[in-house]
Gaussian input, Z-matrix of N, CA and C with variables (Angstrom, degrees):
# hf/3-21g

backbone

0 1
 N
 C     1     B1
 C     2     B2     1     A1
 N     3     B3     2     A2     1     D1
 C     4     B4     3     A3     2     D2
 C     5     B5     4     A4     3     D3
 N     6     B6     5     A5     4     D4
 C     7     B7     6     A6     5     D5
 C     8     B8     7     A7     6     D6
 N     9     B9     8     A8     7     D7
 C    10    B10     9     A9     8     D8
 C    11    B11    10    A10     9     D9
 N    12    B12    11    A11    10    D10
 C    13    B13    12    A12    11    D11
 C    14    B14    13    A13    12    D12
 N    15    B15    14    A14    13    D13
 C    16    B16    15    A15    14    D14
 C    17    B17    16    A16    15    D15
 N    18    B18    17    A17    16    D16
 C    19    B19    18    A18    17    D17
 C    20    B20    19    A19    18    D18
 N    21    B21    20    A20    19    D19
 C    22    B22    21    A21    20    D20
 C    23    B23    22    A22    21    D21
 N    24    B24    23    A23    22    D22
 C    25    B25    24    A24    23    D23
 C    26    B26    25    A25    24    D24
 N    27    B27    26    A26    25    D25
 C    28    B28    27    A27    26    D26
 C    29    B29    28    A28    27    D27
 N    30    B30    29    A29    28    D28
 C    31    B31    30    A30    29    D29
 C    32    B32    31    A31    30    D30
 N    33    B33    32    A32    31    D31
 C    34    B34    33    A33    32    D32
 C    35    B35    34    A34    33    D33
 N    36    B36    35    A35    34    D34
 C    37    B37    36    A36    35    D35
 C    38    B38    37    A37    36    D36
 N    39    B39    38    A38    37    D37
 C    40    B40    39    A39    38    D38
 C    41    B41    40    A40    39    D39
 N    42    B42    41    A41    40    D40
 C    43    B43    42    A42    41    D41
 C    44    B44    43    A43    42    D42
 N    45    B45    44    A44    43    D43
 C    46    B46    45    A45    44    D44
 C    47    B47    46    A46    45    D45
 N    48    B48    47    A47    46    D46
 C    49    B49    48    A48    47    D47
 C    50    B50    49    A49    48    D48
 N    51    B51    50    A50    49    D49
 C    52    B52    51    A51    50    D50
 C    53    B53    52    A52    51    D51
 N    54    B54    53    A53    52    D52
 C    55    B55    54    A54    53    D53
 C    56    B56    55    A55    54    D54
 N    57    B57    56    A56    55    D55
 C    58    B58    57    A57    56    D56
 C    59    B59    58    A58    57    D57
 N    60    B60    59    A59    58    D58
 C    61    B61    60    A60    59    D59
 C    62    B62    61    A61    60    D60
 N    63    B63    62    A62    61    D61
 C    64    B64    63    A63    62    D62
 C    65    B65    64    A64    63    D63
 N    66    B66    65    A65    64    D64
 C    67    B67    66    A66    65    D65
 C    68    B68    67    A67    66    D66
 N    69    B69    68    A68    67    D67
 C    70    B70    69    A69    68    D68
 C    71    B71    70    A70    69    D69
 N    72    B72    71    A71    70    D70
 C    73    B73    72    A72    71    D71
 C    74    B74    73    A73    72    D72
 N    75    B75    74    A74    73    D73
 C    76    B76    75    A75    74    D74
 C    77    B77    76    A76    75    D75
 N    78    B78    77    A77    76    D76
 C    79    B79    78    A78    77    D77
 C    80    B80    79    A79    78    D78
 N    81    B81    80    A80    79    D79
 C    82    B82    81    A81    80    D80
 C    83    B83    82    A82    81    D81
 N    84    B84    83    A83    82    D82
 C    85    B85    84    A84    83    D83
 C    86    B86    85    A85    84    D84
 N    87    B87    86    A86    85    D85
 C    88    B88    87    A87    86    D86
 C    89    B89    88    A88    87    D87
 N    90    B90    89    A89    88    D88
 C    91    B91    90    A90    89    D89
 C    92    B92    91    A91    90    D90
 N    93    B93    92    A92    91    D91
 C    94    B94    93    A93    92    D92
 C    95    B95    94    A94    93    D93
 N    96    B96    95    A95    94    D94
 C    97    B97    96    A96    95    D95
 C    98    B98    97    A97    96    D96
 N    99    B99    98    A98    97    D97
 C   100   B100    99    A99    98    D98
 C   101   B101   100   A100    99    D99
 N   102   B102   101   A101   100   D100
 C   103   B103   102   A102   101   D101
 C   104   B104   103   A103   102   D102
 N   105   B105   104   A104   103   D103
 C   106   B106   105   A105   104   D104
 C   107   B107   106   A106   105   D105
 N   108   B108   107   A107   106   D106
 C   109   B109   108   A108   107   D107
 C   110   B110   109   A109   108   D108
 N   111   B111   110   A110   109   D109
 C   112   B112   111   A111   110   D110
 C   113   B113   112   A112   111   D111
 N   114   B114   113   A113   112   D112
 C   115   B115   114   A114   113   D113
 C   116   B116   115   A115   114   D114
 N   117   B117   116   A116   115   D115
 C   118   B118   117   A117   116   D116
 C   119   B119   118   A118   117   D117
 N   120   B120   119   A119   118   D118
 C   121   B121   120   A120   119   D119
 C   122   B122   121   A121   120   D120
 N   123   B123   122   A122   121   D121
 C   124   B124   123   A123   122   D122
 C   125   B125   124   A124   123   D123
 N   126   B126   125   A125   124   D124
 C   127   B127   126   A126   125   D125
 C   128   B128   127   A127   126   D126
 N   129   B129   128   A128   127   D127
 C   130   B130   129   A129   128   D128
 C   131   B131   130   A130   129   D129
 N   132   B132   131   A131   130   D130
 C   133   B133   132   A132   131   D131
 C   134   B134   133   A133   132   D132
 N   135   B135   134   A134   133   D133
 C   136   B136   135   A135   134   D134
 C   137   B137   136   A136   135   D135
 N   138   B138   137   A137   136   D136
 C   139   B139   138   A138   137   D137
 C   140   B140   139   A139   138   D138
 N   141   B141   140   A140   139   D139
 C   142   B142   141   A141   140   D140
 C   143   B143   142   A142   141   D141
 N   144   B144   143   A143   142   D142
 C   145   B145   144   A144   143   D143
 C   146   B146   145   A145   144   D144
 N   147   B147   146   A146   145   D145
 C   148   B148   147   A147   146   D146
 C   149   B149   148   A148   147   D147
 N   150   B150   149   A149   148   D148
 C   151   B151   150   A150   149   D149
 C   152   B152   151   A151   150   D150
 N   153   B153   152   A152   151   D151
 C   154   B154   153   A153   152   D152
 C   155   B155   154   A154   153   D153
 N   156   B156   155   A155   154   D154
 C   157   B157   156   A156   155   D155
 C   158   B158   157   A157   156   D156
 N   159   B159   158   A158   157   D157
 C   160   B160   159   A159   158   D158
 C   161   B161   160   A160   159   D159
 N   162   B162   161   A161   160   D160
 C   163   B163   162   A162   161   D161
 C   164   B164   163   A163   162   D162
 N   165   B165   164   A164   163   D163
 C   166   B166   165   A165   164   D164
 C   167   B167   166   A166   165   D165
 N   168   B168   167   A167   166   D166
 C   169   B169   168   A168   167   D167
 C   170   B170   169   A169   168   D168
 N   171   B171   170   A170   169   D169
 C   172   B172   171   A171   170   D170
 C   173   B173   172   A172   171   D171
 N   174   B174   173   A173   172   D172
 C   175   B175   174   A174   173   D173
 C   176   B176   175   A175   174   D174
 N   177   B177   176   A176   175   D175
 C   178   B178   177   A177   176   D176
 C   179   B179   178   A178   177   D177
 N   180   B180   179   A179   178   D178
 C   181   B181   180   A180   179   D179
 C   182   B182   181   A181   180   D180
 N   183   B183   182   A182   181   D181
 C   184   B184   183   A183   182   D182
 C   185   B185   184   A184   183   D183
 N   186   B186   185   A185   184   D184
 C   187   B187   186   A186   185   D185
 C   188   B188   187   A187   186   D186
 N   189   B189   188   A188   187   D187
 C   190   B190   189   A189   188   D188
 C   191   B191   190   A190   189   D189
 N   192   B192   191   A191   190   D190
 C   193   B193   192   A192   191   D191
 C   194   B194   193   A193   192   D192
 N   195   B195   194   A194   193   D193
 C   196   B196   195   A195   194   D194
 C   197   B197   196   A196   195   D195
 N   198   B198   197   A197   196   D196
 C   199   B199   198   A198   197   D197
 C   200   B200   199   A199   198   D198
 N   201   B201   200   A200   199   D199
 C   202   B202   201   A201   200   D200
 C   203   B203   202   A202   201   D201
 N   204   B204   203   A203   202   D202
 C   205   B205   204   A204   203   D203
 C   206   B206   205   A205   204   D204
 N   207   B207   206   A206   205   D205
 C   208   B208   207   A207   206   D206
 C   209   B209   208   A208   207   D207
 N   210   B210   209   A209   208   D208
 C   211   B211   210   A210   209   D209
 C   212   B212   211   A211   210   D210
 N   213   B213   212   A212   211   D211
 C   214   B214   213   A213   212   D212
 C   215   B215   214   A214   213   D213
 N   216   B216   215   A215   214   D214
 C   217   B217   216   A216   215   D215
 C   218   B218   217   A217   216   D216
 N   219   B219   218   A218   217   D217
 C   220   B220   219   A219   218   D218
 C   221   B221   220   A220   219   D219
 N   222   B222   221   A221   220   D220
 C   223   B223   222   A222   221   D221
 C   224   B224   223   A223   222   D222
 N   225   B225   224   A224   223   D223
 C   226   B226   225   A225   224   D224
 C   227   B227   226   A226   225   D225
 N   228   B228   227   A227   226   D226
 C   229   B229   228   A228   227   D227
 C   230   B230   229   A229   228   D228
 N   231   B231   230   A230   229   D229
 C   232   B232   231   A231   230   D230
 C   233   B233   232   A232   231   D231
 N   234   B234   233   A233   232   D232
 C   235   B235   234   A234   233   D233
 C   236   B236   235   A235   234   D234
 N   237   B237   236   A236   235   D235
 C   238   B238   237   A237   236   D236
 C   239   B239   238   A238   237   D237
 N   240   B240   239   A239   238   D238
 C   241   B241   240   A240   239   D239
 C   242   B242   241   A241   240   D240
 N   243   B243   242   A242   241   D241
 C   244   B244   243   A243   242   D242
 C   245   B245   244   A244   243   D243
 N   246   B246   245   A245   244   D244
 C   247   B247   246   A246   245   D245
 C   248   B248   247   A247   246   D246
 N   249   B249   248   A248   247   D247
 C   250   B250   249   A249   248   D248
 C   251   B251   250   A250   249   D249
 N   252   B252   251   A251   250   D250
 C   253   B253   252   A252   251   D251
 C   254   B254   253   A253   252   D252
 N   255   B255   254   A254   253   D253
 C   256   B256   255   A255   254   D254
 C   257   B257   256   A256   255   D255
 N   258   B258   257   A257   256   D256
 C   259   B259   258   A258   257   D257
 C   260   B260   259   A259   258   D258
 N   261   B261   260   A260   259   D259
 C   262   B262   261   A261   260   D260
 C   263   B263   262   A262   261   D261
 N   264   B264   263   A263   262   D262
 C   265   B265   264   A264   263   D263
 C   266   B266   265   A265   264   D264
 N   267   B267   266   A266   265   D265
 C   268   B268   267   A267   266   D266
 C   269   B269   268   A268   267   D267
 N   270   B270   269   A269   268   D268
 C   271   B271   270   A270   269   D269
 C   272   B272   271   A271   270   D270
 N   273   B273   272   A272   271   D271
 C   274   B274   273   A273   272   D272
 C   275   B275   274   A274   273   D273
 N   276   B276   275   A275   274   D274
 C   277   B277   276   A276   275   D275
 C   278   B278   277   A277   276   D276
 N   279   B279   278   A278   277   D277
 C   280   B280   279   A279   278   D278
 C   281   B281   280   A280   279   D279
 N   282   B282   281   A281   280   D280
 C   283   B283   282   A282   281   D281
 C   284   B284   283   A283   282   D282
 N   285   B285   284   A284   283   D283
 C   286   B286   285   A285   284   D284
 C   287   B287   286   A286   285   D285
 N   288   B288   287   A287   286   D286
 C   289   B289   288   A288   287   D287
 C   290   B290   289   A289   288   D288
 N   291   B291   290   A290   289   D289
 C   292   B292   291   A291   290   D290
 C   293   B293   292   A292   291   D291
 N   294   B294   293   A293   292   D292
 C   295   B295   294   A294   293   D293
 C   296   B296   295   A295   294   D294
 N   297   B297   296   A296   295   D295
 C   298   B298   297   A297   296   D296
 C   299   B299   298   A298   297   D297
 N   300   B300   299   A299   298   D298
 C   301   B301   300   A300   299   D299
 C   302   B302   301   A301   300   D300

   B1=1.4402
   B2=1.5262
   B3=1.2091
   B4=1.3608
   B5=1.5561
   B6=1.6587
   B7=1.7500
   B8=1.4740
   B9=1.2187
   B10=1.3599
   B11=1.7585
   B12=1.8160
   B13=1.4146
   B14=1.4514
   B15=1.3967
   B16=1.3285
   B17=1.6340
   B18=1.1602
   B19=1.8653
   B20=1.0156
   B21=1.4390
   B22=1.6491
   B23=1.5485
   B24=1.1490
   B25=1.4444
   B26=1.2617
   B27=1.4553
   B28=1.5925
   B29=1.1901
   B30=1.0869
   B31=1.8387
   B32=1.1870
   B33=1.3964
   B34=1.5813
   B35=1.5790
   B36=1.1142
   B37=1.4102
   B38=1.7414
   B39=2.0420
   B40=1.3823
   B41=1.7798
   B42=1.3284
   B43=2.2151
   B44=1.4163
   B45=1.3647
   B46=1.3364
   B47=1.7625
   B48=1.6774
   B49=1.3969
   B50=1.6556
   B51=1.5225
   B52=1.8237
   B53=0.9262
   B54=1.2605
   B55=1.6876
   B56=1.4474
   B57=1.0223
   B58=1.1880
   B59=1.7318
   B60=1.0896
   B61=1.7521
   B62=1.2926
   B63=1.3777
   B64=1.4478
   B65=1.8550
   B66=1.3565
   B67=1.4934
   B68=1.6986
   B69=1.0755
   B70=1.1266
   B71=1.8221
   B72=1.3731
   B73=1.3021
   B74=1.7782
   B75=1.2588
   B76=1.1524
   B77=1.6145
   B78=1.4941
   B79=1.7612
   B80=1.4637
   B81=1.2553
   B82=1.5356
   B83=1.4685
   B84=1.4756
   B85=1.4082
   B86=1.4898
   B87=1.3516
   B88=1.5715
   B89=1.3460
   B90=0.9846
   B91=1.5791
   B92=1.5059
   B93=1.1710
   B94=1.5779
   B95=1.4914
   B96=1.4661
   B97=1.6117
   B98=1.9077
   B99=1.2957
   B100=1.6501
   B101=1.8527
   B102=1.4662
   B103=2.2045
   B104=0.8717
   B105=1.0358
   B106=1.9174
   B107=1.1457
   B108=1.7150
   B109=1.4349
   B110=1.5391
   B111=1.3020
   B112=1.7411
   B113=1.2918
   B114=1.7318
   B115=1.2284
   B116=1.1505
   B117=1.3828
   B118=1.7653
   B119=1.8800
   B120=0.9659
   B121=1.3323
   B122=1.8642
   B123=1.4470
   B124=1.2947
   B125=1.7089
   B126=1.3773
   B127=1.6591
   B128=1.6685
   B129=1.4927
   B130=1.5806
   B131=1.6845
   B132=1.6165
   B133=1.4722
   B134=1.3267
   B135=1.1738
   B136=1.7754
   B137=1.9034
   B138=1.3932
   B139=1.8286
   B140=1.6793
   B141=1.6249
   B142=0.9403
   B143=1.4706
   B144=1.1323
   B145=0.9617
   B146=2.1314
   B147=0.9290
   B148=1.3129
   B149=1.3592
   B150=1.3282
   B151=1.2981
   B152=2.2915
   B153=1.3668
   B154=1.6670
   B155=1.7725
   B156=1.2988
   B157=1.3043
   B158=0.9711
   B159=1.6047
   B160=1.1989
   B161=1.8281
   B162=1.4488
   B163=1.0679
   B164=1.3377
   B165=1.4631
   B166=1.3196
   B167=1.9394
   B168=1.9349
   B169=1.7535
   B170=1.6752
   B171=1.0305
   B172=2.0553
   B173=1.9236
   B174=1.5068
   B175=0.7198
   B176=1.9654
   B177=1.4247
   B178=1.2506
   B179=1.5539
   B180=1.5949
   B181=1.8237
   B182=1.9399
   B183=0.9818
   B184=1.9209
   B185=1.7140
   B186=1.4401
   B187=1.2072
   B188=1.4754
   B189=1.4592
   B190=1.3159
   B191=1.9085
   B192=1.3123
   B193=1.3804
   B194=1.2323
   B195=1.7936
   B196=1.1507
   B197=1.7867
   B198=1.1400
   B199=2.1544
   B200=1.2837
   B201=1.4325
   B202=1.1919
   B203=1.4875
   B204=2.0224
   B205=1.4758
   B206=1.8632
   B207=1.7939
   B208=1.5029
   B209=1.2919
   B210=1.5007
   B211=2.3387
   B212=1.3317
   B213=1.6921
   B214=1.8886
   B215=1.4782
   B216=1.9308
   B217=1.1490
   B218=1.7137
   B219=1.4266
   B220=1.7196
   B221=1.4661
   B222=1.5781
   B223=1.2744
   B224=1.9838
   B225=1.0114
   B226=1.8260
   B227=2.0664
   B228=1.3212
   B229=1.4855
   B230=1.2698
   B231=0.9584
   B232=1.4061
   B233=1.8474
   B234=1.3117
   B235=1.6735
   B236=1.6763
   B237=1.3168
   B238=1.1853
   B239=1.9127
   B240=1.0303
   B241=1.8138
   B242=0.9749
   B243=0.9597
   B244=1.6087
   B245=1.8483
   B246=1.7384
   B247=1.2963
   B248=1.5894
   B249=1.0290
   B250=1.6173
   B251=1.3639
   B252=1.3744
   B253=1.4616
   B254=1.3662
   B255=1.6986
   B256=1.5574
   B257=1.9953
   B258=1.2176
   B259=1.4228
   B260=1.3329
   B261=1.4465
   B262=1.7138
   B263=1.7439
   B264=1.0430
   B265=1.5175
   B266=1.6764
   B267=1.7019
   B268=1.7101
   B269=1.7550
   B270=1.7403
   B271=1.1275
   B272=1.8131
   B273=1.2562
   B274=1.2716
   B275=1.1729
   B276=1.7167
   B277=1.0582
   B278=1.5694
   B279=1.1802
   B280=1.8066
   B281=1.2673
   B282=1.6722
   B283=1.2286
   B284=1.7384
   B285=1.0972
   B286=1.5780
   B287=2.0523
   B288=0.7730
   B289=1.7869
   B290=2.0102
   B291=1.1217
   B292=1.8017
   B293=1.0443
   B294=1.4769
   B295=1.6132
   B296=1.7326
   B297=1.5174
   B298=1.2122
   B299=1.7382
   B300=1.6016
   B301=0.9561
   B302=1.6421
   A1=108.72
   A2=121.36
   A3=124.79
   A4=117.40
   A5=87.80
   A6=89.98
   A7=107.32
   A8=112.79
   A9=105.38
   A10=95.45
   A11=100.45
   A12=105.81
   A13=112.32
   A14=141.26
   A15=141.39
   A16=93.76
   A17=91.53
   A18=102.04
   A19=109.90
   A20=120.89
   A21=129.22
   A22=114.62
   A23=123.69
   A24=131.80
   A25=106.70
   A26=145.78
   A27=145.02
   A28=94.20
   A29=120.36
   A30=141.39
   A31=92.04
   A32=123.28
   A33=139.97
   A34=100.82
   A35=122.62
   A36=118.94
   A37=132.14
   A38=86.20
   A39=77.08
   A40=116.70
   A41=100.77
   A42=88.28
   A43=109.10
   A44=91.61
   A45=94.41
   A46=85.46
   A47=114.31
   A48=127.23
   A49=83.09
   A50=100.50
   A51=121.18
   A52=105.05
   A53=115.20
   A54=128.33
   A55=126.10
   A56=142.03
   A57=139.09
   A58=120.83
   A59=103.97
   A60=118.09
   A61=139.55
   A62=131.72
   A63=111.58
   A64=97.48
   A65=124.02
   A66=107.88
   A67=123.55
   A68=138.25
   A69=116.15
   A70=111.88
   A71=120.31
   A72=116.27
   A73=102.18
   A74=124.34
   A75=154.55
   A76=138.13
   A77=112.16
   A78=105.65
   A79=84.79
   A80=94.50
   A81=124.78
   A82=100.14
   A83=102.82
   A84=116.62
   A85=94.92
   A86=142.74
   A87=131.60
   A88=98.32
   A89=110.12
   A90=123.74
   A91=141.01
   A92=138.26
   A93=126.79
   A94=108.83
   A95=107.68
   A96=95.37
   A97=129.59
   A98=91.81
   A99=90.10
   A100=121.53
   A101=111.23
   A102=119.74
   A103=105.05
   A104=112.63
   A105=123.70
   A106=120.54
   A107=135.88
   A108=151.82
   A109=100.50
   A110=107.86
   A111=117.83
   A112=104.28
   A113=119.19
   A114=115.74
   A115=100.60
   A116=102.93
   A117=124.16
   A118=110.87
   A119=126.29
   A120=115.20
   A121=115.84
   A122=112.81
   A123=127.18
   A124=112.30
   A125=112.95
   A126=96.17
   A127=90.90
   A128=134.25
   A129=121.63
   A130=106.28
   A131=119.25
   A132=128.69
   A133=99.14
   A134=126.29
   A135=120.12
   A136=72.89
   A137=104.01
   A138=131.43
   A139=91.31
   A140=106.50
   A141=130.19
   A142=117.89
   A143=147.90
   A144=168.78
   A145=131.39
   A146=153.96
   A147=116.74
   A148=107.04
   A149=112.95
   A150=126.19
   A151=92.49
   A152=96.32
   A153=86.24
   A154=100.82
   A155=125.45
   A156=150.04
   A157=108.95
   A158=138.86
   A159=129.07
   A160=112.80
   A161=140.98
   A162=134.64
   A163=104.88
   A164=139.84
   A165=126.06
   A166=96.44
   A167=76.69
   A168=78.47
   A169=123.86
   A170=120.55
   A171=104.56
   A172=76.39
   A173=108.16
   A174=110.39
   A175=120.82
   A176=112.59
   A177=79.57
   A178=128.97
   A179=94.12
   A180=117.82
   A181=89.53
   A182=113.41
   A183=94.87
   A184=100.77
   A185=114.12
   A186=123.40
   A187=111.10
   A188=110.03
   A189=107.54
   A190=110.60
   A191=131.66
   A192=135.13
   A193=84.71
   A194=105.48
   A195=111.88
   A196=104.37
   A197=88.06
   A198=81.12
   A199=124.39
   A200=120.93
   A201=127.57
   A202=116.38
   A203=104.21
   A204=99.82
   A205=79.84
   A206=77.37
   A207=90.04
   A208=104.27
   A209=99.51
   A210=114.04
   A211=69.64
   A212=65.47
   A213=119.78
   A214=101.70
   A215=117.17
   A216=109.09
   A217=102.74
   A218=102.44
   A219=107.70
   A220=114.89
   A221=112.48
   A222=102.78
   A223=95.29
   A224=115.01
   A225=115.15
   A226=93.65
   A227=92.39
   A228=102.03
   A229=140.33
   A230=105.17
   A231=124.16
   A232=130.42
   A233=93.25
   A234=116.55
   A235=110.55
   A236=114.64
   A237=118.77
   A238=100.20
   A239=128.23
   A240=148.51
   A241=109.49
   A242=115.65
   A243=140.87
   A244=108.51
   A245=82.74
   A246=89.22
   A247=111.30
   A248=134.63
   A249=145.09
   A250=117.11
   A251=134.43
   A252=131.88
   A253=93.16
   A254=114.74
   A255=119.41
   A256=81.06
   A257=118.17
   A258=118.61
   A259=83.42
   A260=144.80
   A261=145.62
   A262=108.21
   A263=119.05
   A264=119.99
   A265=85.21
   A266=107.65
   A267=97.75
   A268=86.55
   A269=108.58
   A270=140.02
   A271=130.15
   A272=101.44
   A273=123.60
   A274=135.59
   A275=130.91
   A276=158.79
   A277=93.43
   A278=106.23
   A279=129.47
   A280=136.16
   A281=130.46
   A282=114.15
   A283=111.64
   A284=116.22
   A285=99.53
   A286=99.89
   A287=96.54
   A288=99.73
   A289=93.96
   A290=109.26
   A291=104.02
   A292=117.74
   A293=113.18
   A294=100.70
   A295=82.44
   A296=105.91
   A297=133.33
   A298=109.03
   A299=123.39
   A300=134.13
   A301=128.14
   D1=128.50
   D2=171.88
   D3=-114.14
   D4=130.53
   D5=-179.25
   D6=-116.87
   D7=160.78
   D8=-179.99
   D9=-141.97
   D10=148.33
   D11=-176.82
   D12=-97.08
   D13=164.85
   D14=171.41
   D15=-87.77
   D16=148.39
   D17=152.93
   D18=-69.46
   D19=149.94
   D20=153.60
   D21=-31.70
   D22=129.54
   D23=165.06
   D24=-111.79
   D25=124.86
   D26=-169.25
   D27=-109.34
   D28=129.65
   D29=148.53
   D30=-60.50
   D31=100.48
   D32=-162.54
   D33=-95.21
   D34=139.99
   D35=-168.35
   D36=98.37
   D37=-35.42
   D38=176.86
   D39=-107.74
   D40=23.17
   D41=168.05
   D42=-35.67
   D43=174.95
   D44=143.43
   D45=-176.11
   D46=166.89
   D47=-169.08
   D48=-123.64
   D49=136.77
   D50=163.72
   D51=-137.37
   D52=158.48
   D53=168.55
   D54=-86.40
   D55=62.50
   D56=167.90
   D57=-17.40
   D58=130.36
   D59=171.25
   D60=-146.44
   D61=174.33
   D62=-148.72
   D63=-79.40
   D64=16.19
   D65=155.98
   D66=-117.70
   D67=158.67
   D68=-149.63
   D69=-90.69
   D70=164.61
   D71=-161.50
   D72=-125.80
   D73=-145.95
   D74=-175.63
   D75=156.68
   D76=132.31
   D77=164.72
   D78=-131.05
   D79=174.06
   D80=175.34
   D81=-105.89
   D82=150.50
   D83=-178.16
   D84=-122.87
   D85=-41.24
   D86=-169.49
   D87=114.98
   D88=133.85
   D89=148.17
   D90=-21.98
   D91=123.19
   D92=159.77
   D93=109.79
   D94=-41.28
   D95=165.58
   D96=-57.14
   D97=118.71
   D98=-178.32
   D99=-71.21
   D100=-15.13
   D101=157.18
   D102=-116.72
   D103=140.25
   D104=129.14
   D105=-88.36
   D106=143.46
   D107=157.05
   D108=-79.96
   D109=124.16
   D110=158.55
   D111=-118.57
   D112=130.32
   D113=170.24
   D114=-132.10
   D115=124.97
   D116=177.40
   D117=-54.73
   D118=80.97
   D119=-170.06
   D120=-78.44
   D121=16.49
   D122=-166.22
   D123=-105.72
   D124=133.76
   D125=-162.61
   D126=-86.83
   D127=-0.70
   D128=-158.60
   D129=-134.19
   D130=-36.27
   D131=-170.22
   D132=-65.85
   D133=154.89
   D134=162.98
   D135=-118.59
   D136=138.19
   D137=174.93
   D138=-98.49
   D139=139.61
   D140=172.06
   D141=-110.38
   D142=112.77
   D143=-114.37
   D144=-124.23
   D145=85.86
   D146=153.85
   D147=-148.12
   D148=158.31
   D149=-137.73
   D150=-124.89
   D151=129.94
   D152=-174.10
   D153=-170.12
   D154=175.73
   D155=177.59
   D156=-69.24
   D157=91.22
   D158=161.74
   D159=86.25
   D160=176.99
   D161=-151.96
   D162=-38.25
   D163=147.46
   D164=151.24
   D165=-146.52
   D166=145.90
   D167=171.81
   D168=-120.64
   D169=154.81
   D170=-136.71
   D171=-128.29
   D172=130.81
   D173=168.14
   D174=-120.11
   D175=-170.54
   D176=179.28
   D177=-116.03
   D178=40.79
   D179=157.22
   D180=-92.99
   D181=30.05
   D182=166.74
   D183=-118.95
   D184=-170.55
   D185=178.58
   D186=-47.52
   D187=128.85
   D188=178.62
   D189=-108.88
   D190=130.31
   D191=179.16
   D192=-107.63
   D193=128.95
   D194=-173.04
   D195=-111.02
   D196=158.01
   D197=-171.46
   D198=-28.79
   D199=145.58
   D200=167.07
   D201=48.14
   D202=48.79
   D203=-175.60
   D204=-135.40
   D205=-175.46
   D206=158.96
   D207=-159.28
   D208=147.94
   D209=173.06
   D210=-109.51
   D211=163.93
   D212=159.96
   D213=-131.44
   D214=110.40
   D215=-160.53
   D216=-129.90
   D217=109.80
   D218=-178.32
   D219=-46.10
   D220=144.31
   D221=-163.36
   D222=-142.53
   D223=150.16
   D224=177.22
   D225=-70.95
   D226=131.82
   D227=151.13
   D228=-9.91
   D229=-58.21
   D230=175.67
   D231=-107.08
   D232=5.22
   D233=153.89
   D234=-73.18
   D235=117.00
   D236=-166.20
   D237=-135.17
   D238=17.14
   D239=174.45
   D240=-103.08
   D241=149.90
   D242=140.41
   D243=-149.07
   D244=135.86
   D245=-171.92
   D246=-127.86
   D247=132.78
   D248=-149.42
   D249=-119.18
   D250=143.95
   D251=172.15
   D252=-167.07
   D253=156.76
   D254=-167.12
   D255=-123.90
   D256=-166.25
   D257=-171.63
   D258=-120.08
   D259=42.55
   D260=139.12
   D261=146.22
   D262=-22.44
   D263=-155.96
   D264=-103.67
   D265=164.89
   D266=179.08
   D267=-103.12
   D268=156.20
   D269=150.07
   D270=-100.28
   D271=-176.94
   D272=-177.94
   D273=-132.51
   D274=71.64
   D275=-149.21
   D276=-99.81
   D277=126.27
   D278=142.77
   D279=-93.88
   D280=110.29
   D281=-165.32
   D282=-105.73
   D283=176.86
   D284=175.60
   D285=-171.12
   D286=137.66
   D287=-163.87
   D288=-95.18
   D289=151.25
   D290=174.50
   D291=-162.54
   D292=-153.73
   D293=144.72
   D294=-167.50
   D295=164.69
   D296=-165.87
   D297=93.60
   D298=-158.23
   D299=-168.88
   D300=-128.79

């Protein structure tokens, strides 16, 4: 069986960069995109992560982006959150809505 992955496609326009800190945050990304890209833009915080429908609060038992990386993290349709927390120090999170990998 052969599968094949798409490249990342970015909903261009809509990043945006936040600071993550040791309490937990949120932006909205919009609807309908099936990834999001998080890129840790911090050389020391590891960003904690989770991605959901409406308010969500991200602690740091959720996805962790560890410095100076980046995921591509599948998300339901209609998940339109991301929600952020560092383990006390502030970071530098990039978000970006898409679809593919």
């Amino acid at each position: 069986m052969t599968t094949t992955t798409d490249a990342f496609e970015p909903a261009y326009g809509s990043g945006t960069t936040v600071s993550p800190a040791g309490t937990s945050a949120y932006s909205t990304l919009g609807a309908g995109s099936l990834n999001v890209v998080l890129t840790n833009l911090d050389a020391s915080e590891v960003v904690y992560v989770r991605v959901g429908e409406g308010a969500q609060t991200a602690t740091v038992a959720d996805y962790p982006v560890l410095p100076n990386t980046q995921v591509s993290l599948s998300k339901g349709k209609y998940d339109d959150t991301v929600a952020y927390i560092t383990g006390g120090g502030t970071g530098s999170l990039h978000i970006i809505a898409g679809r593919g990998l």
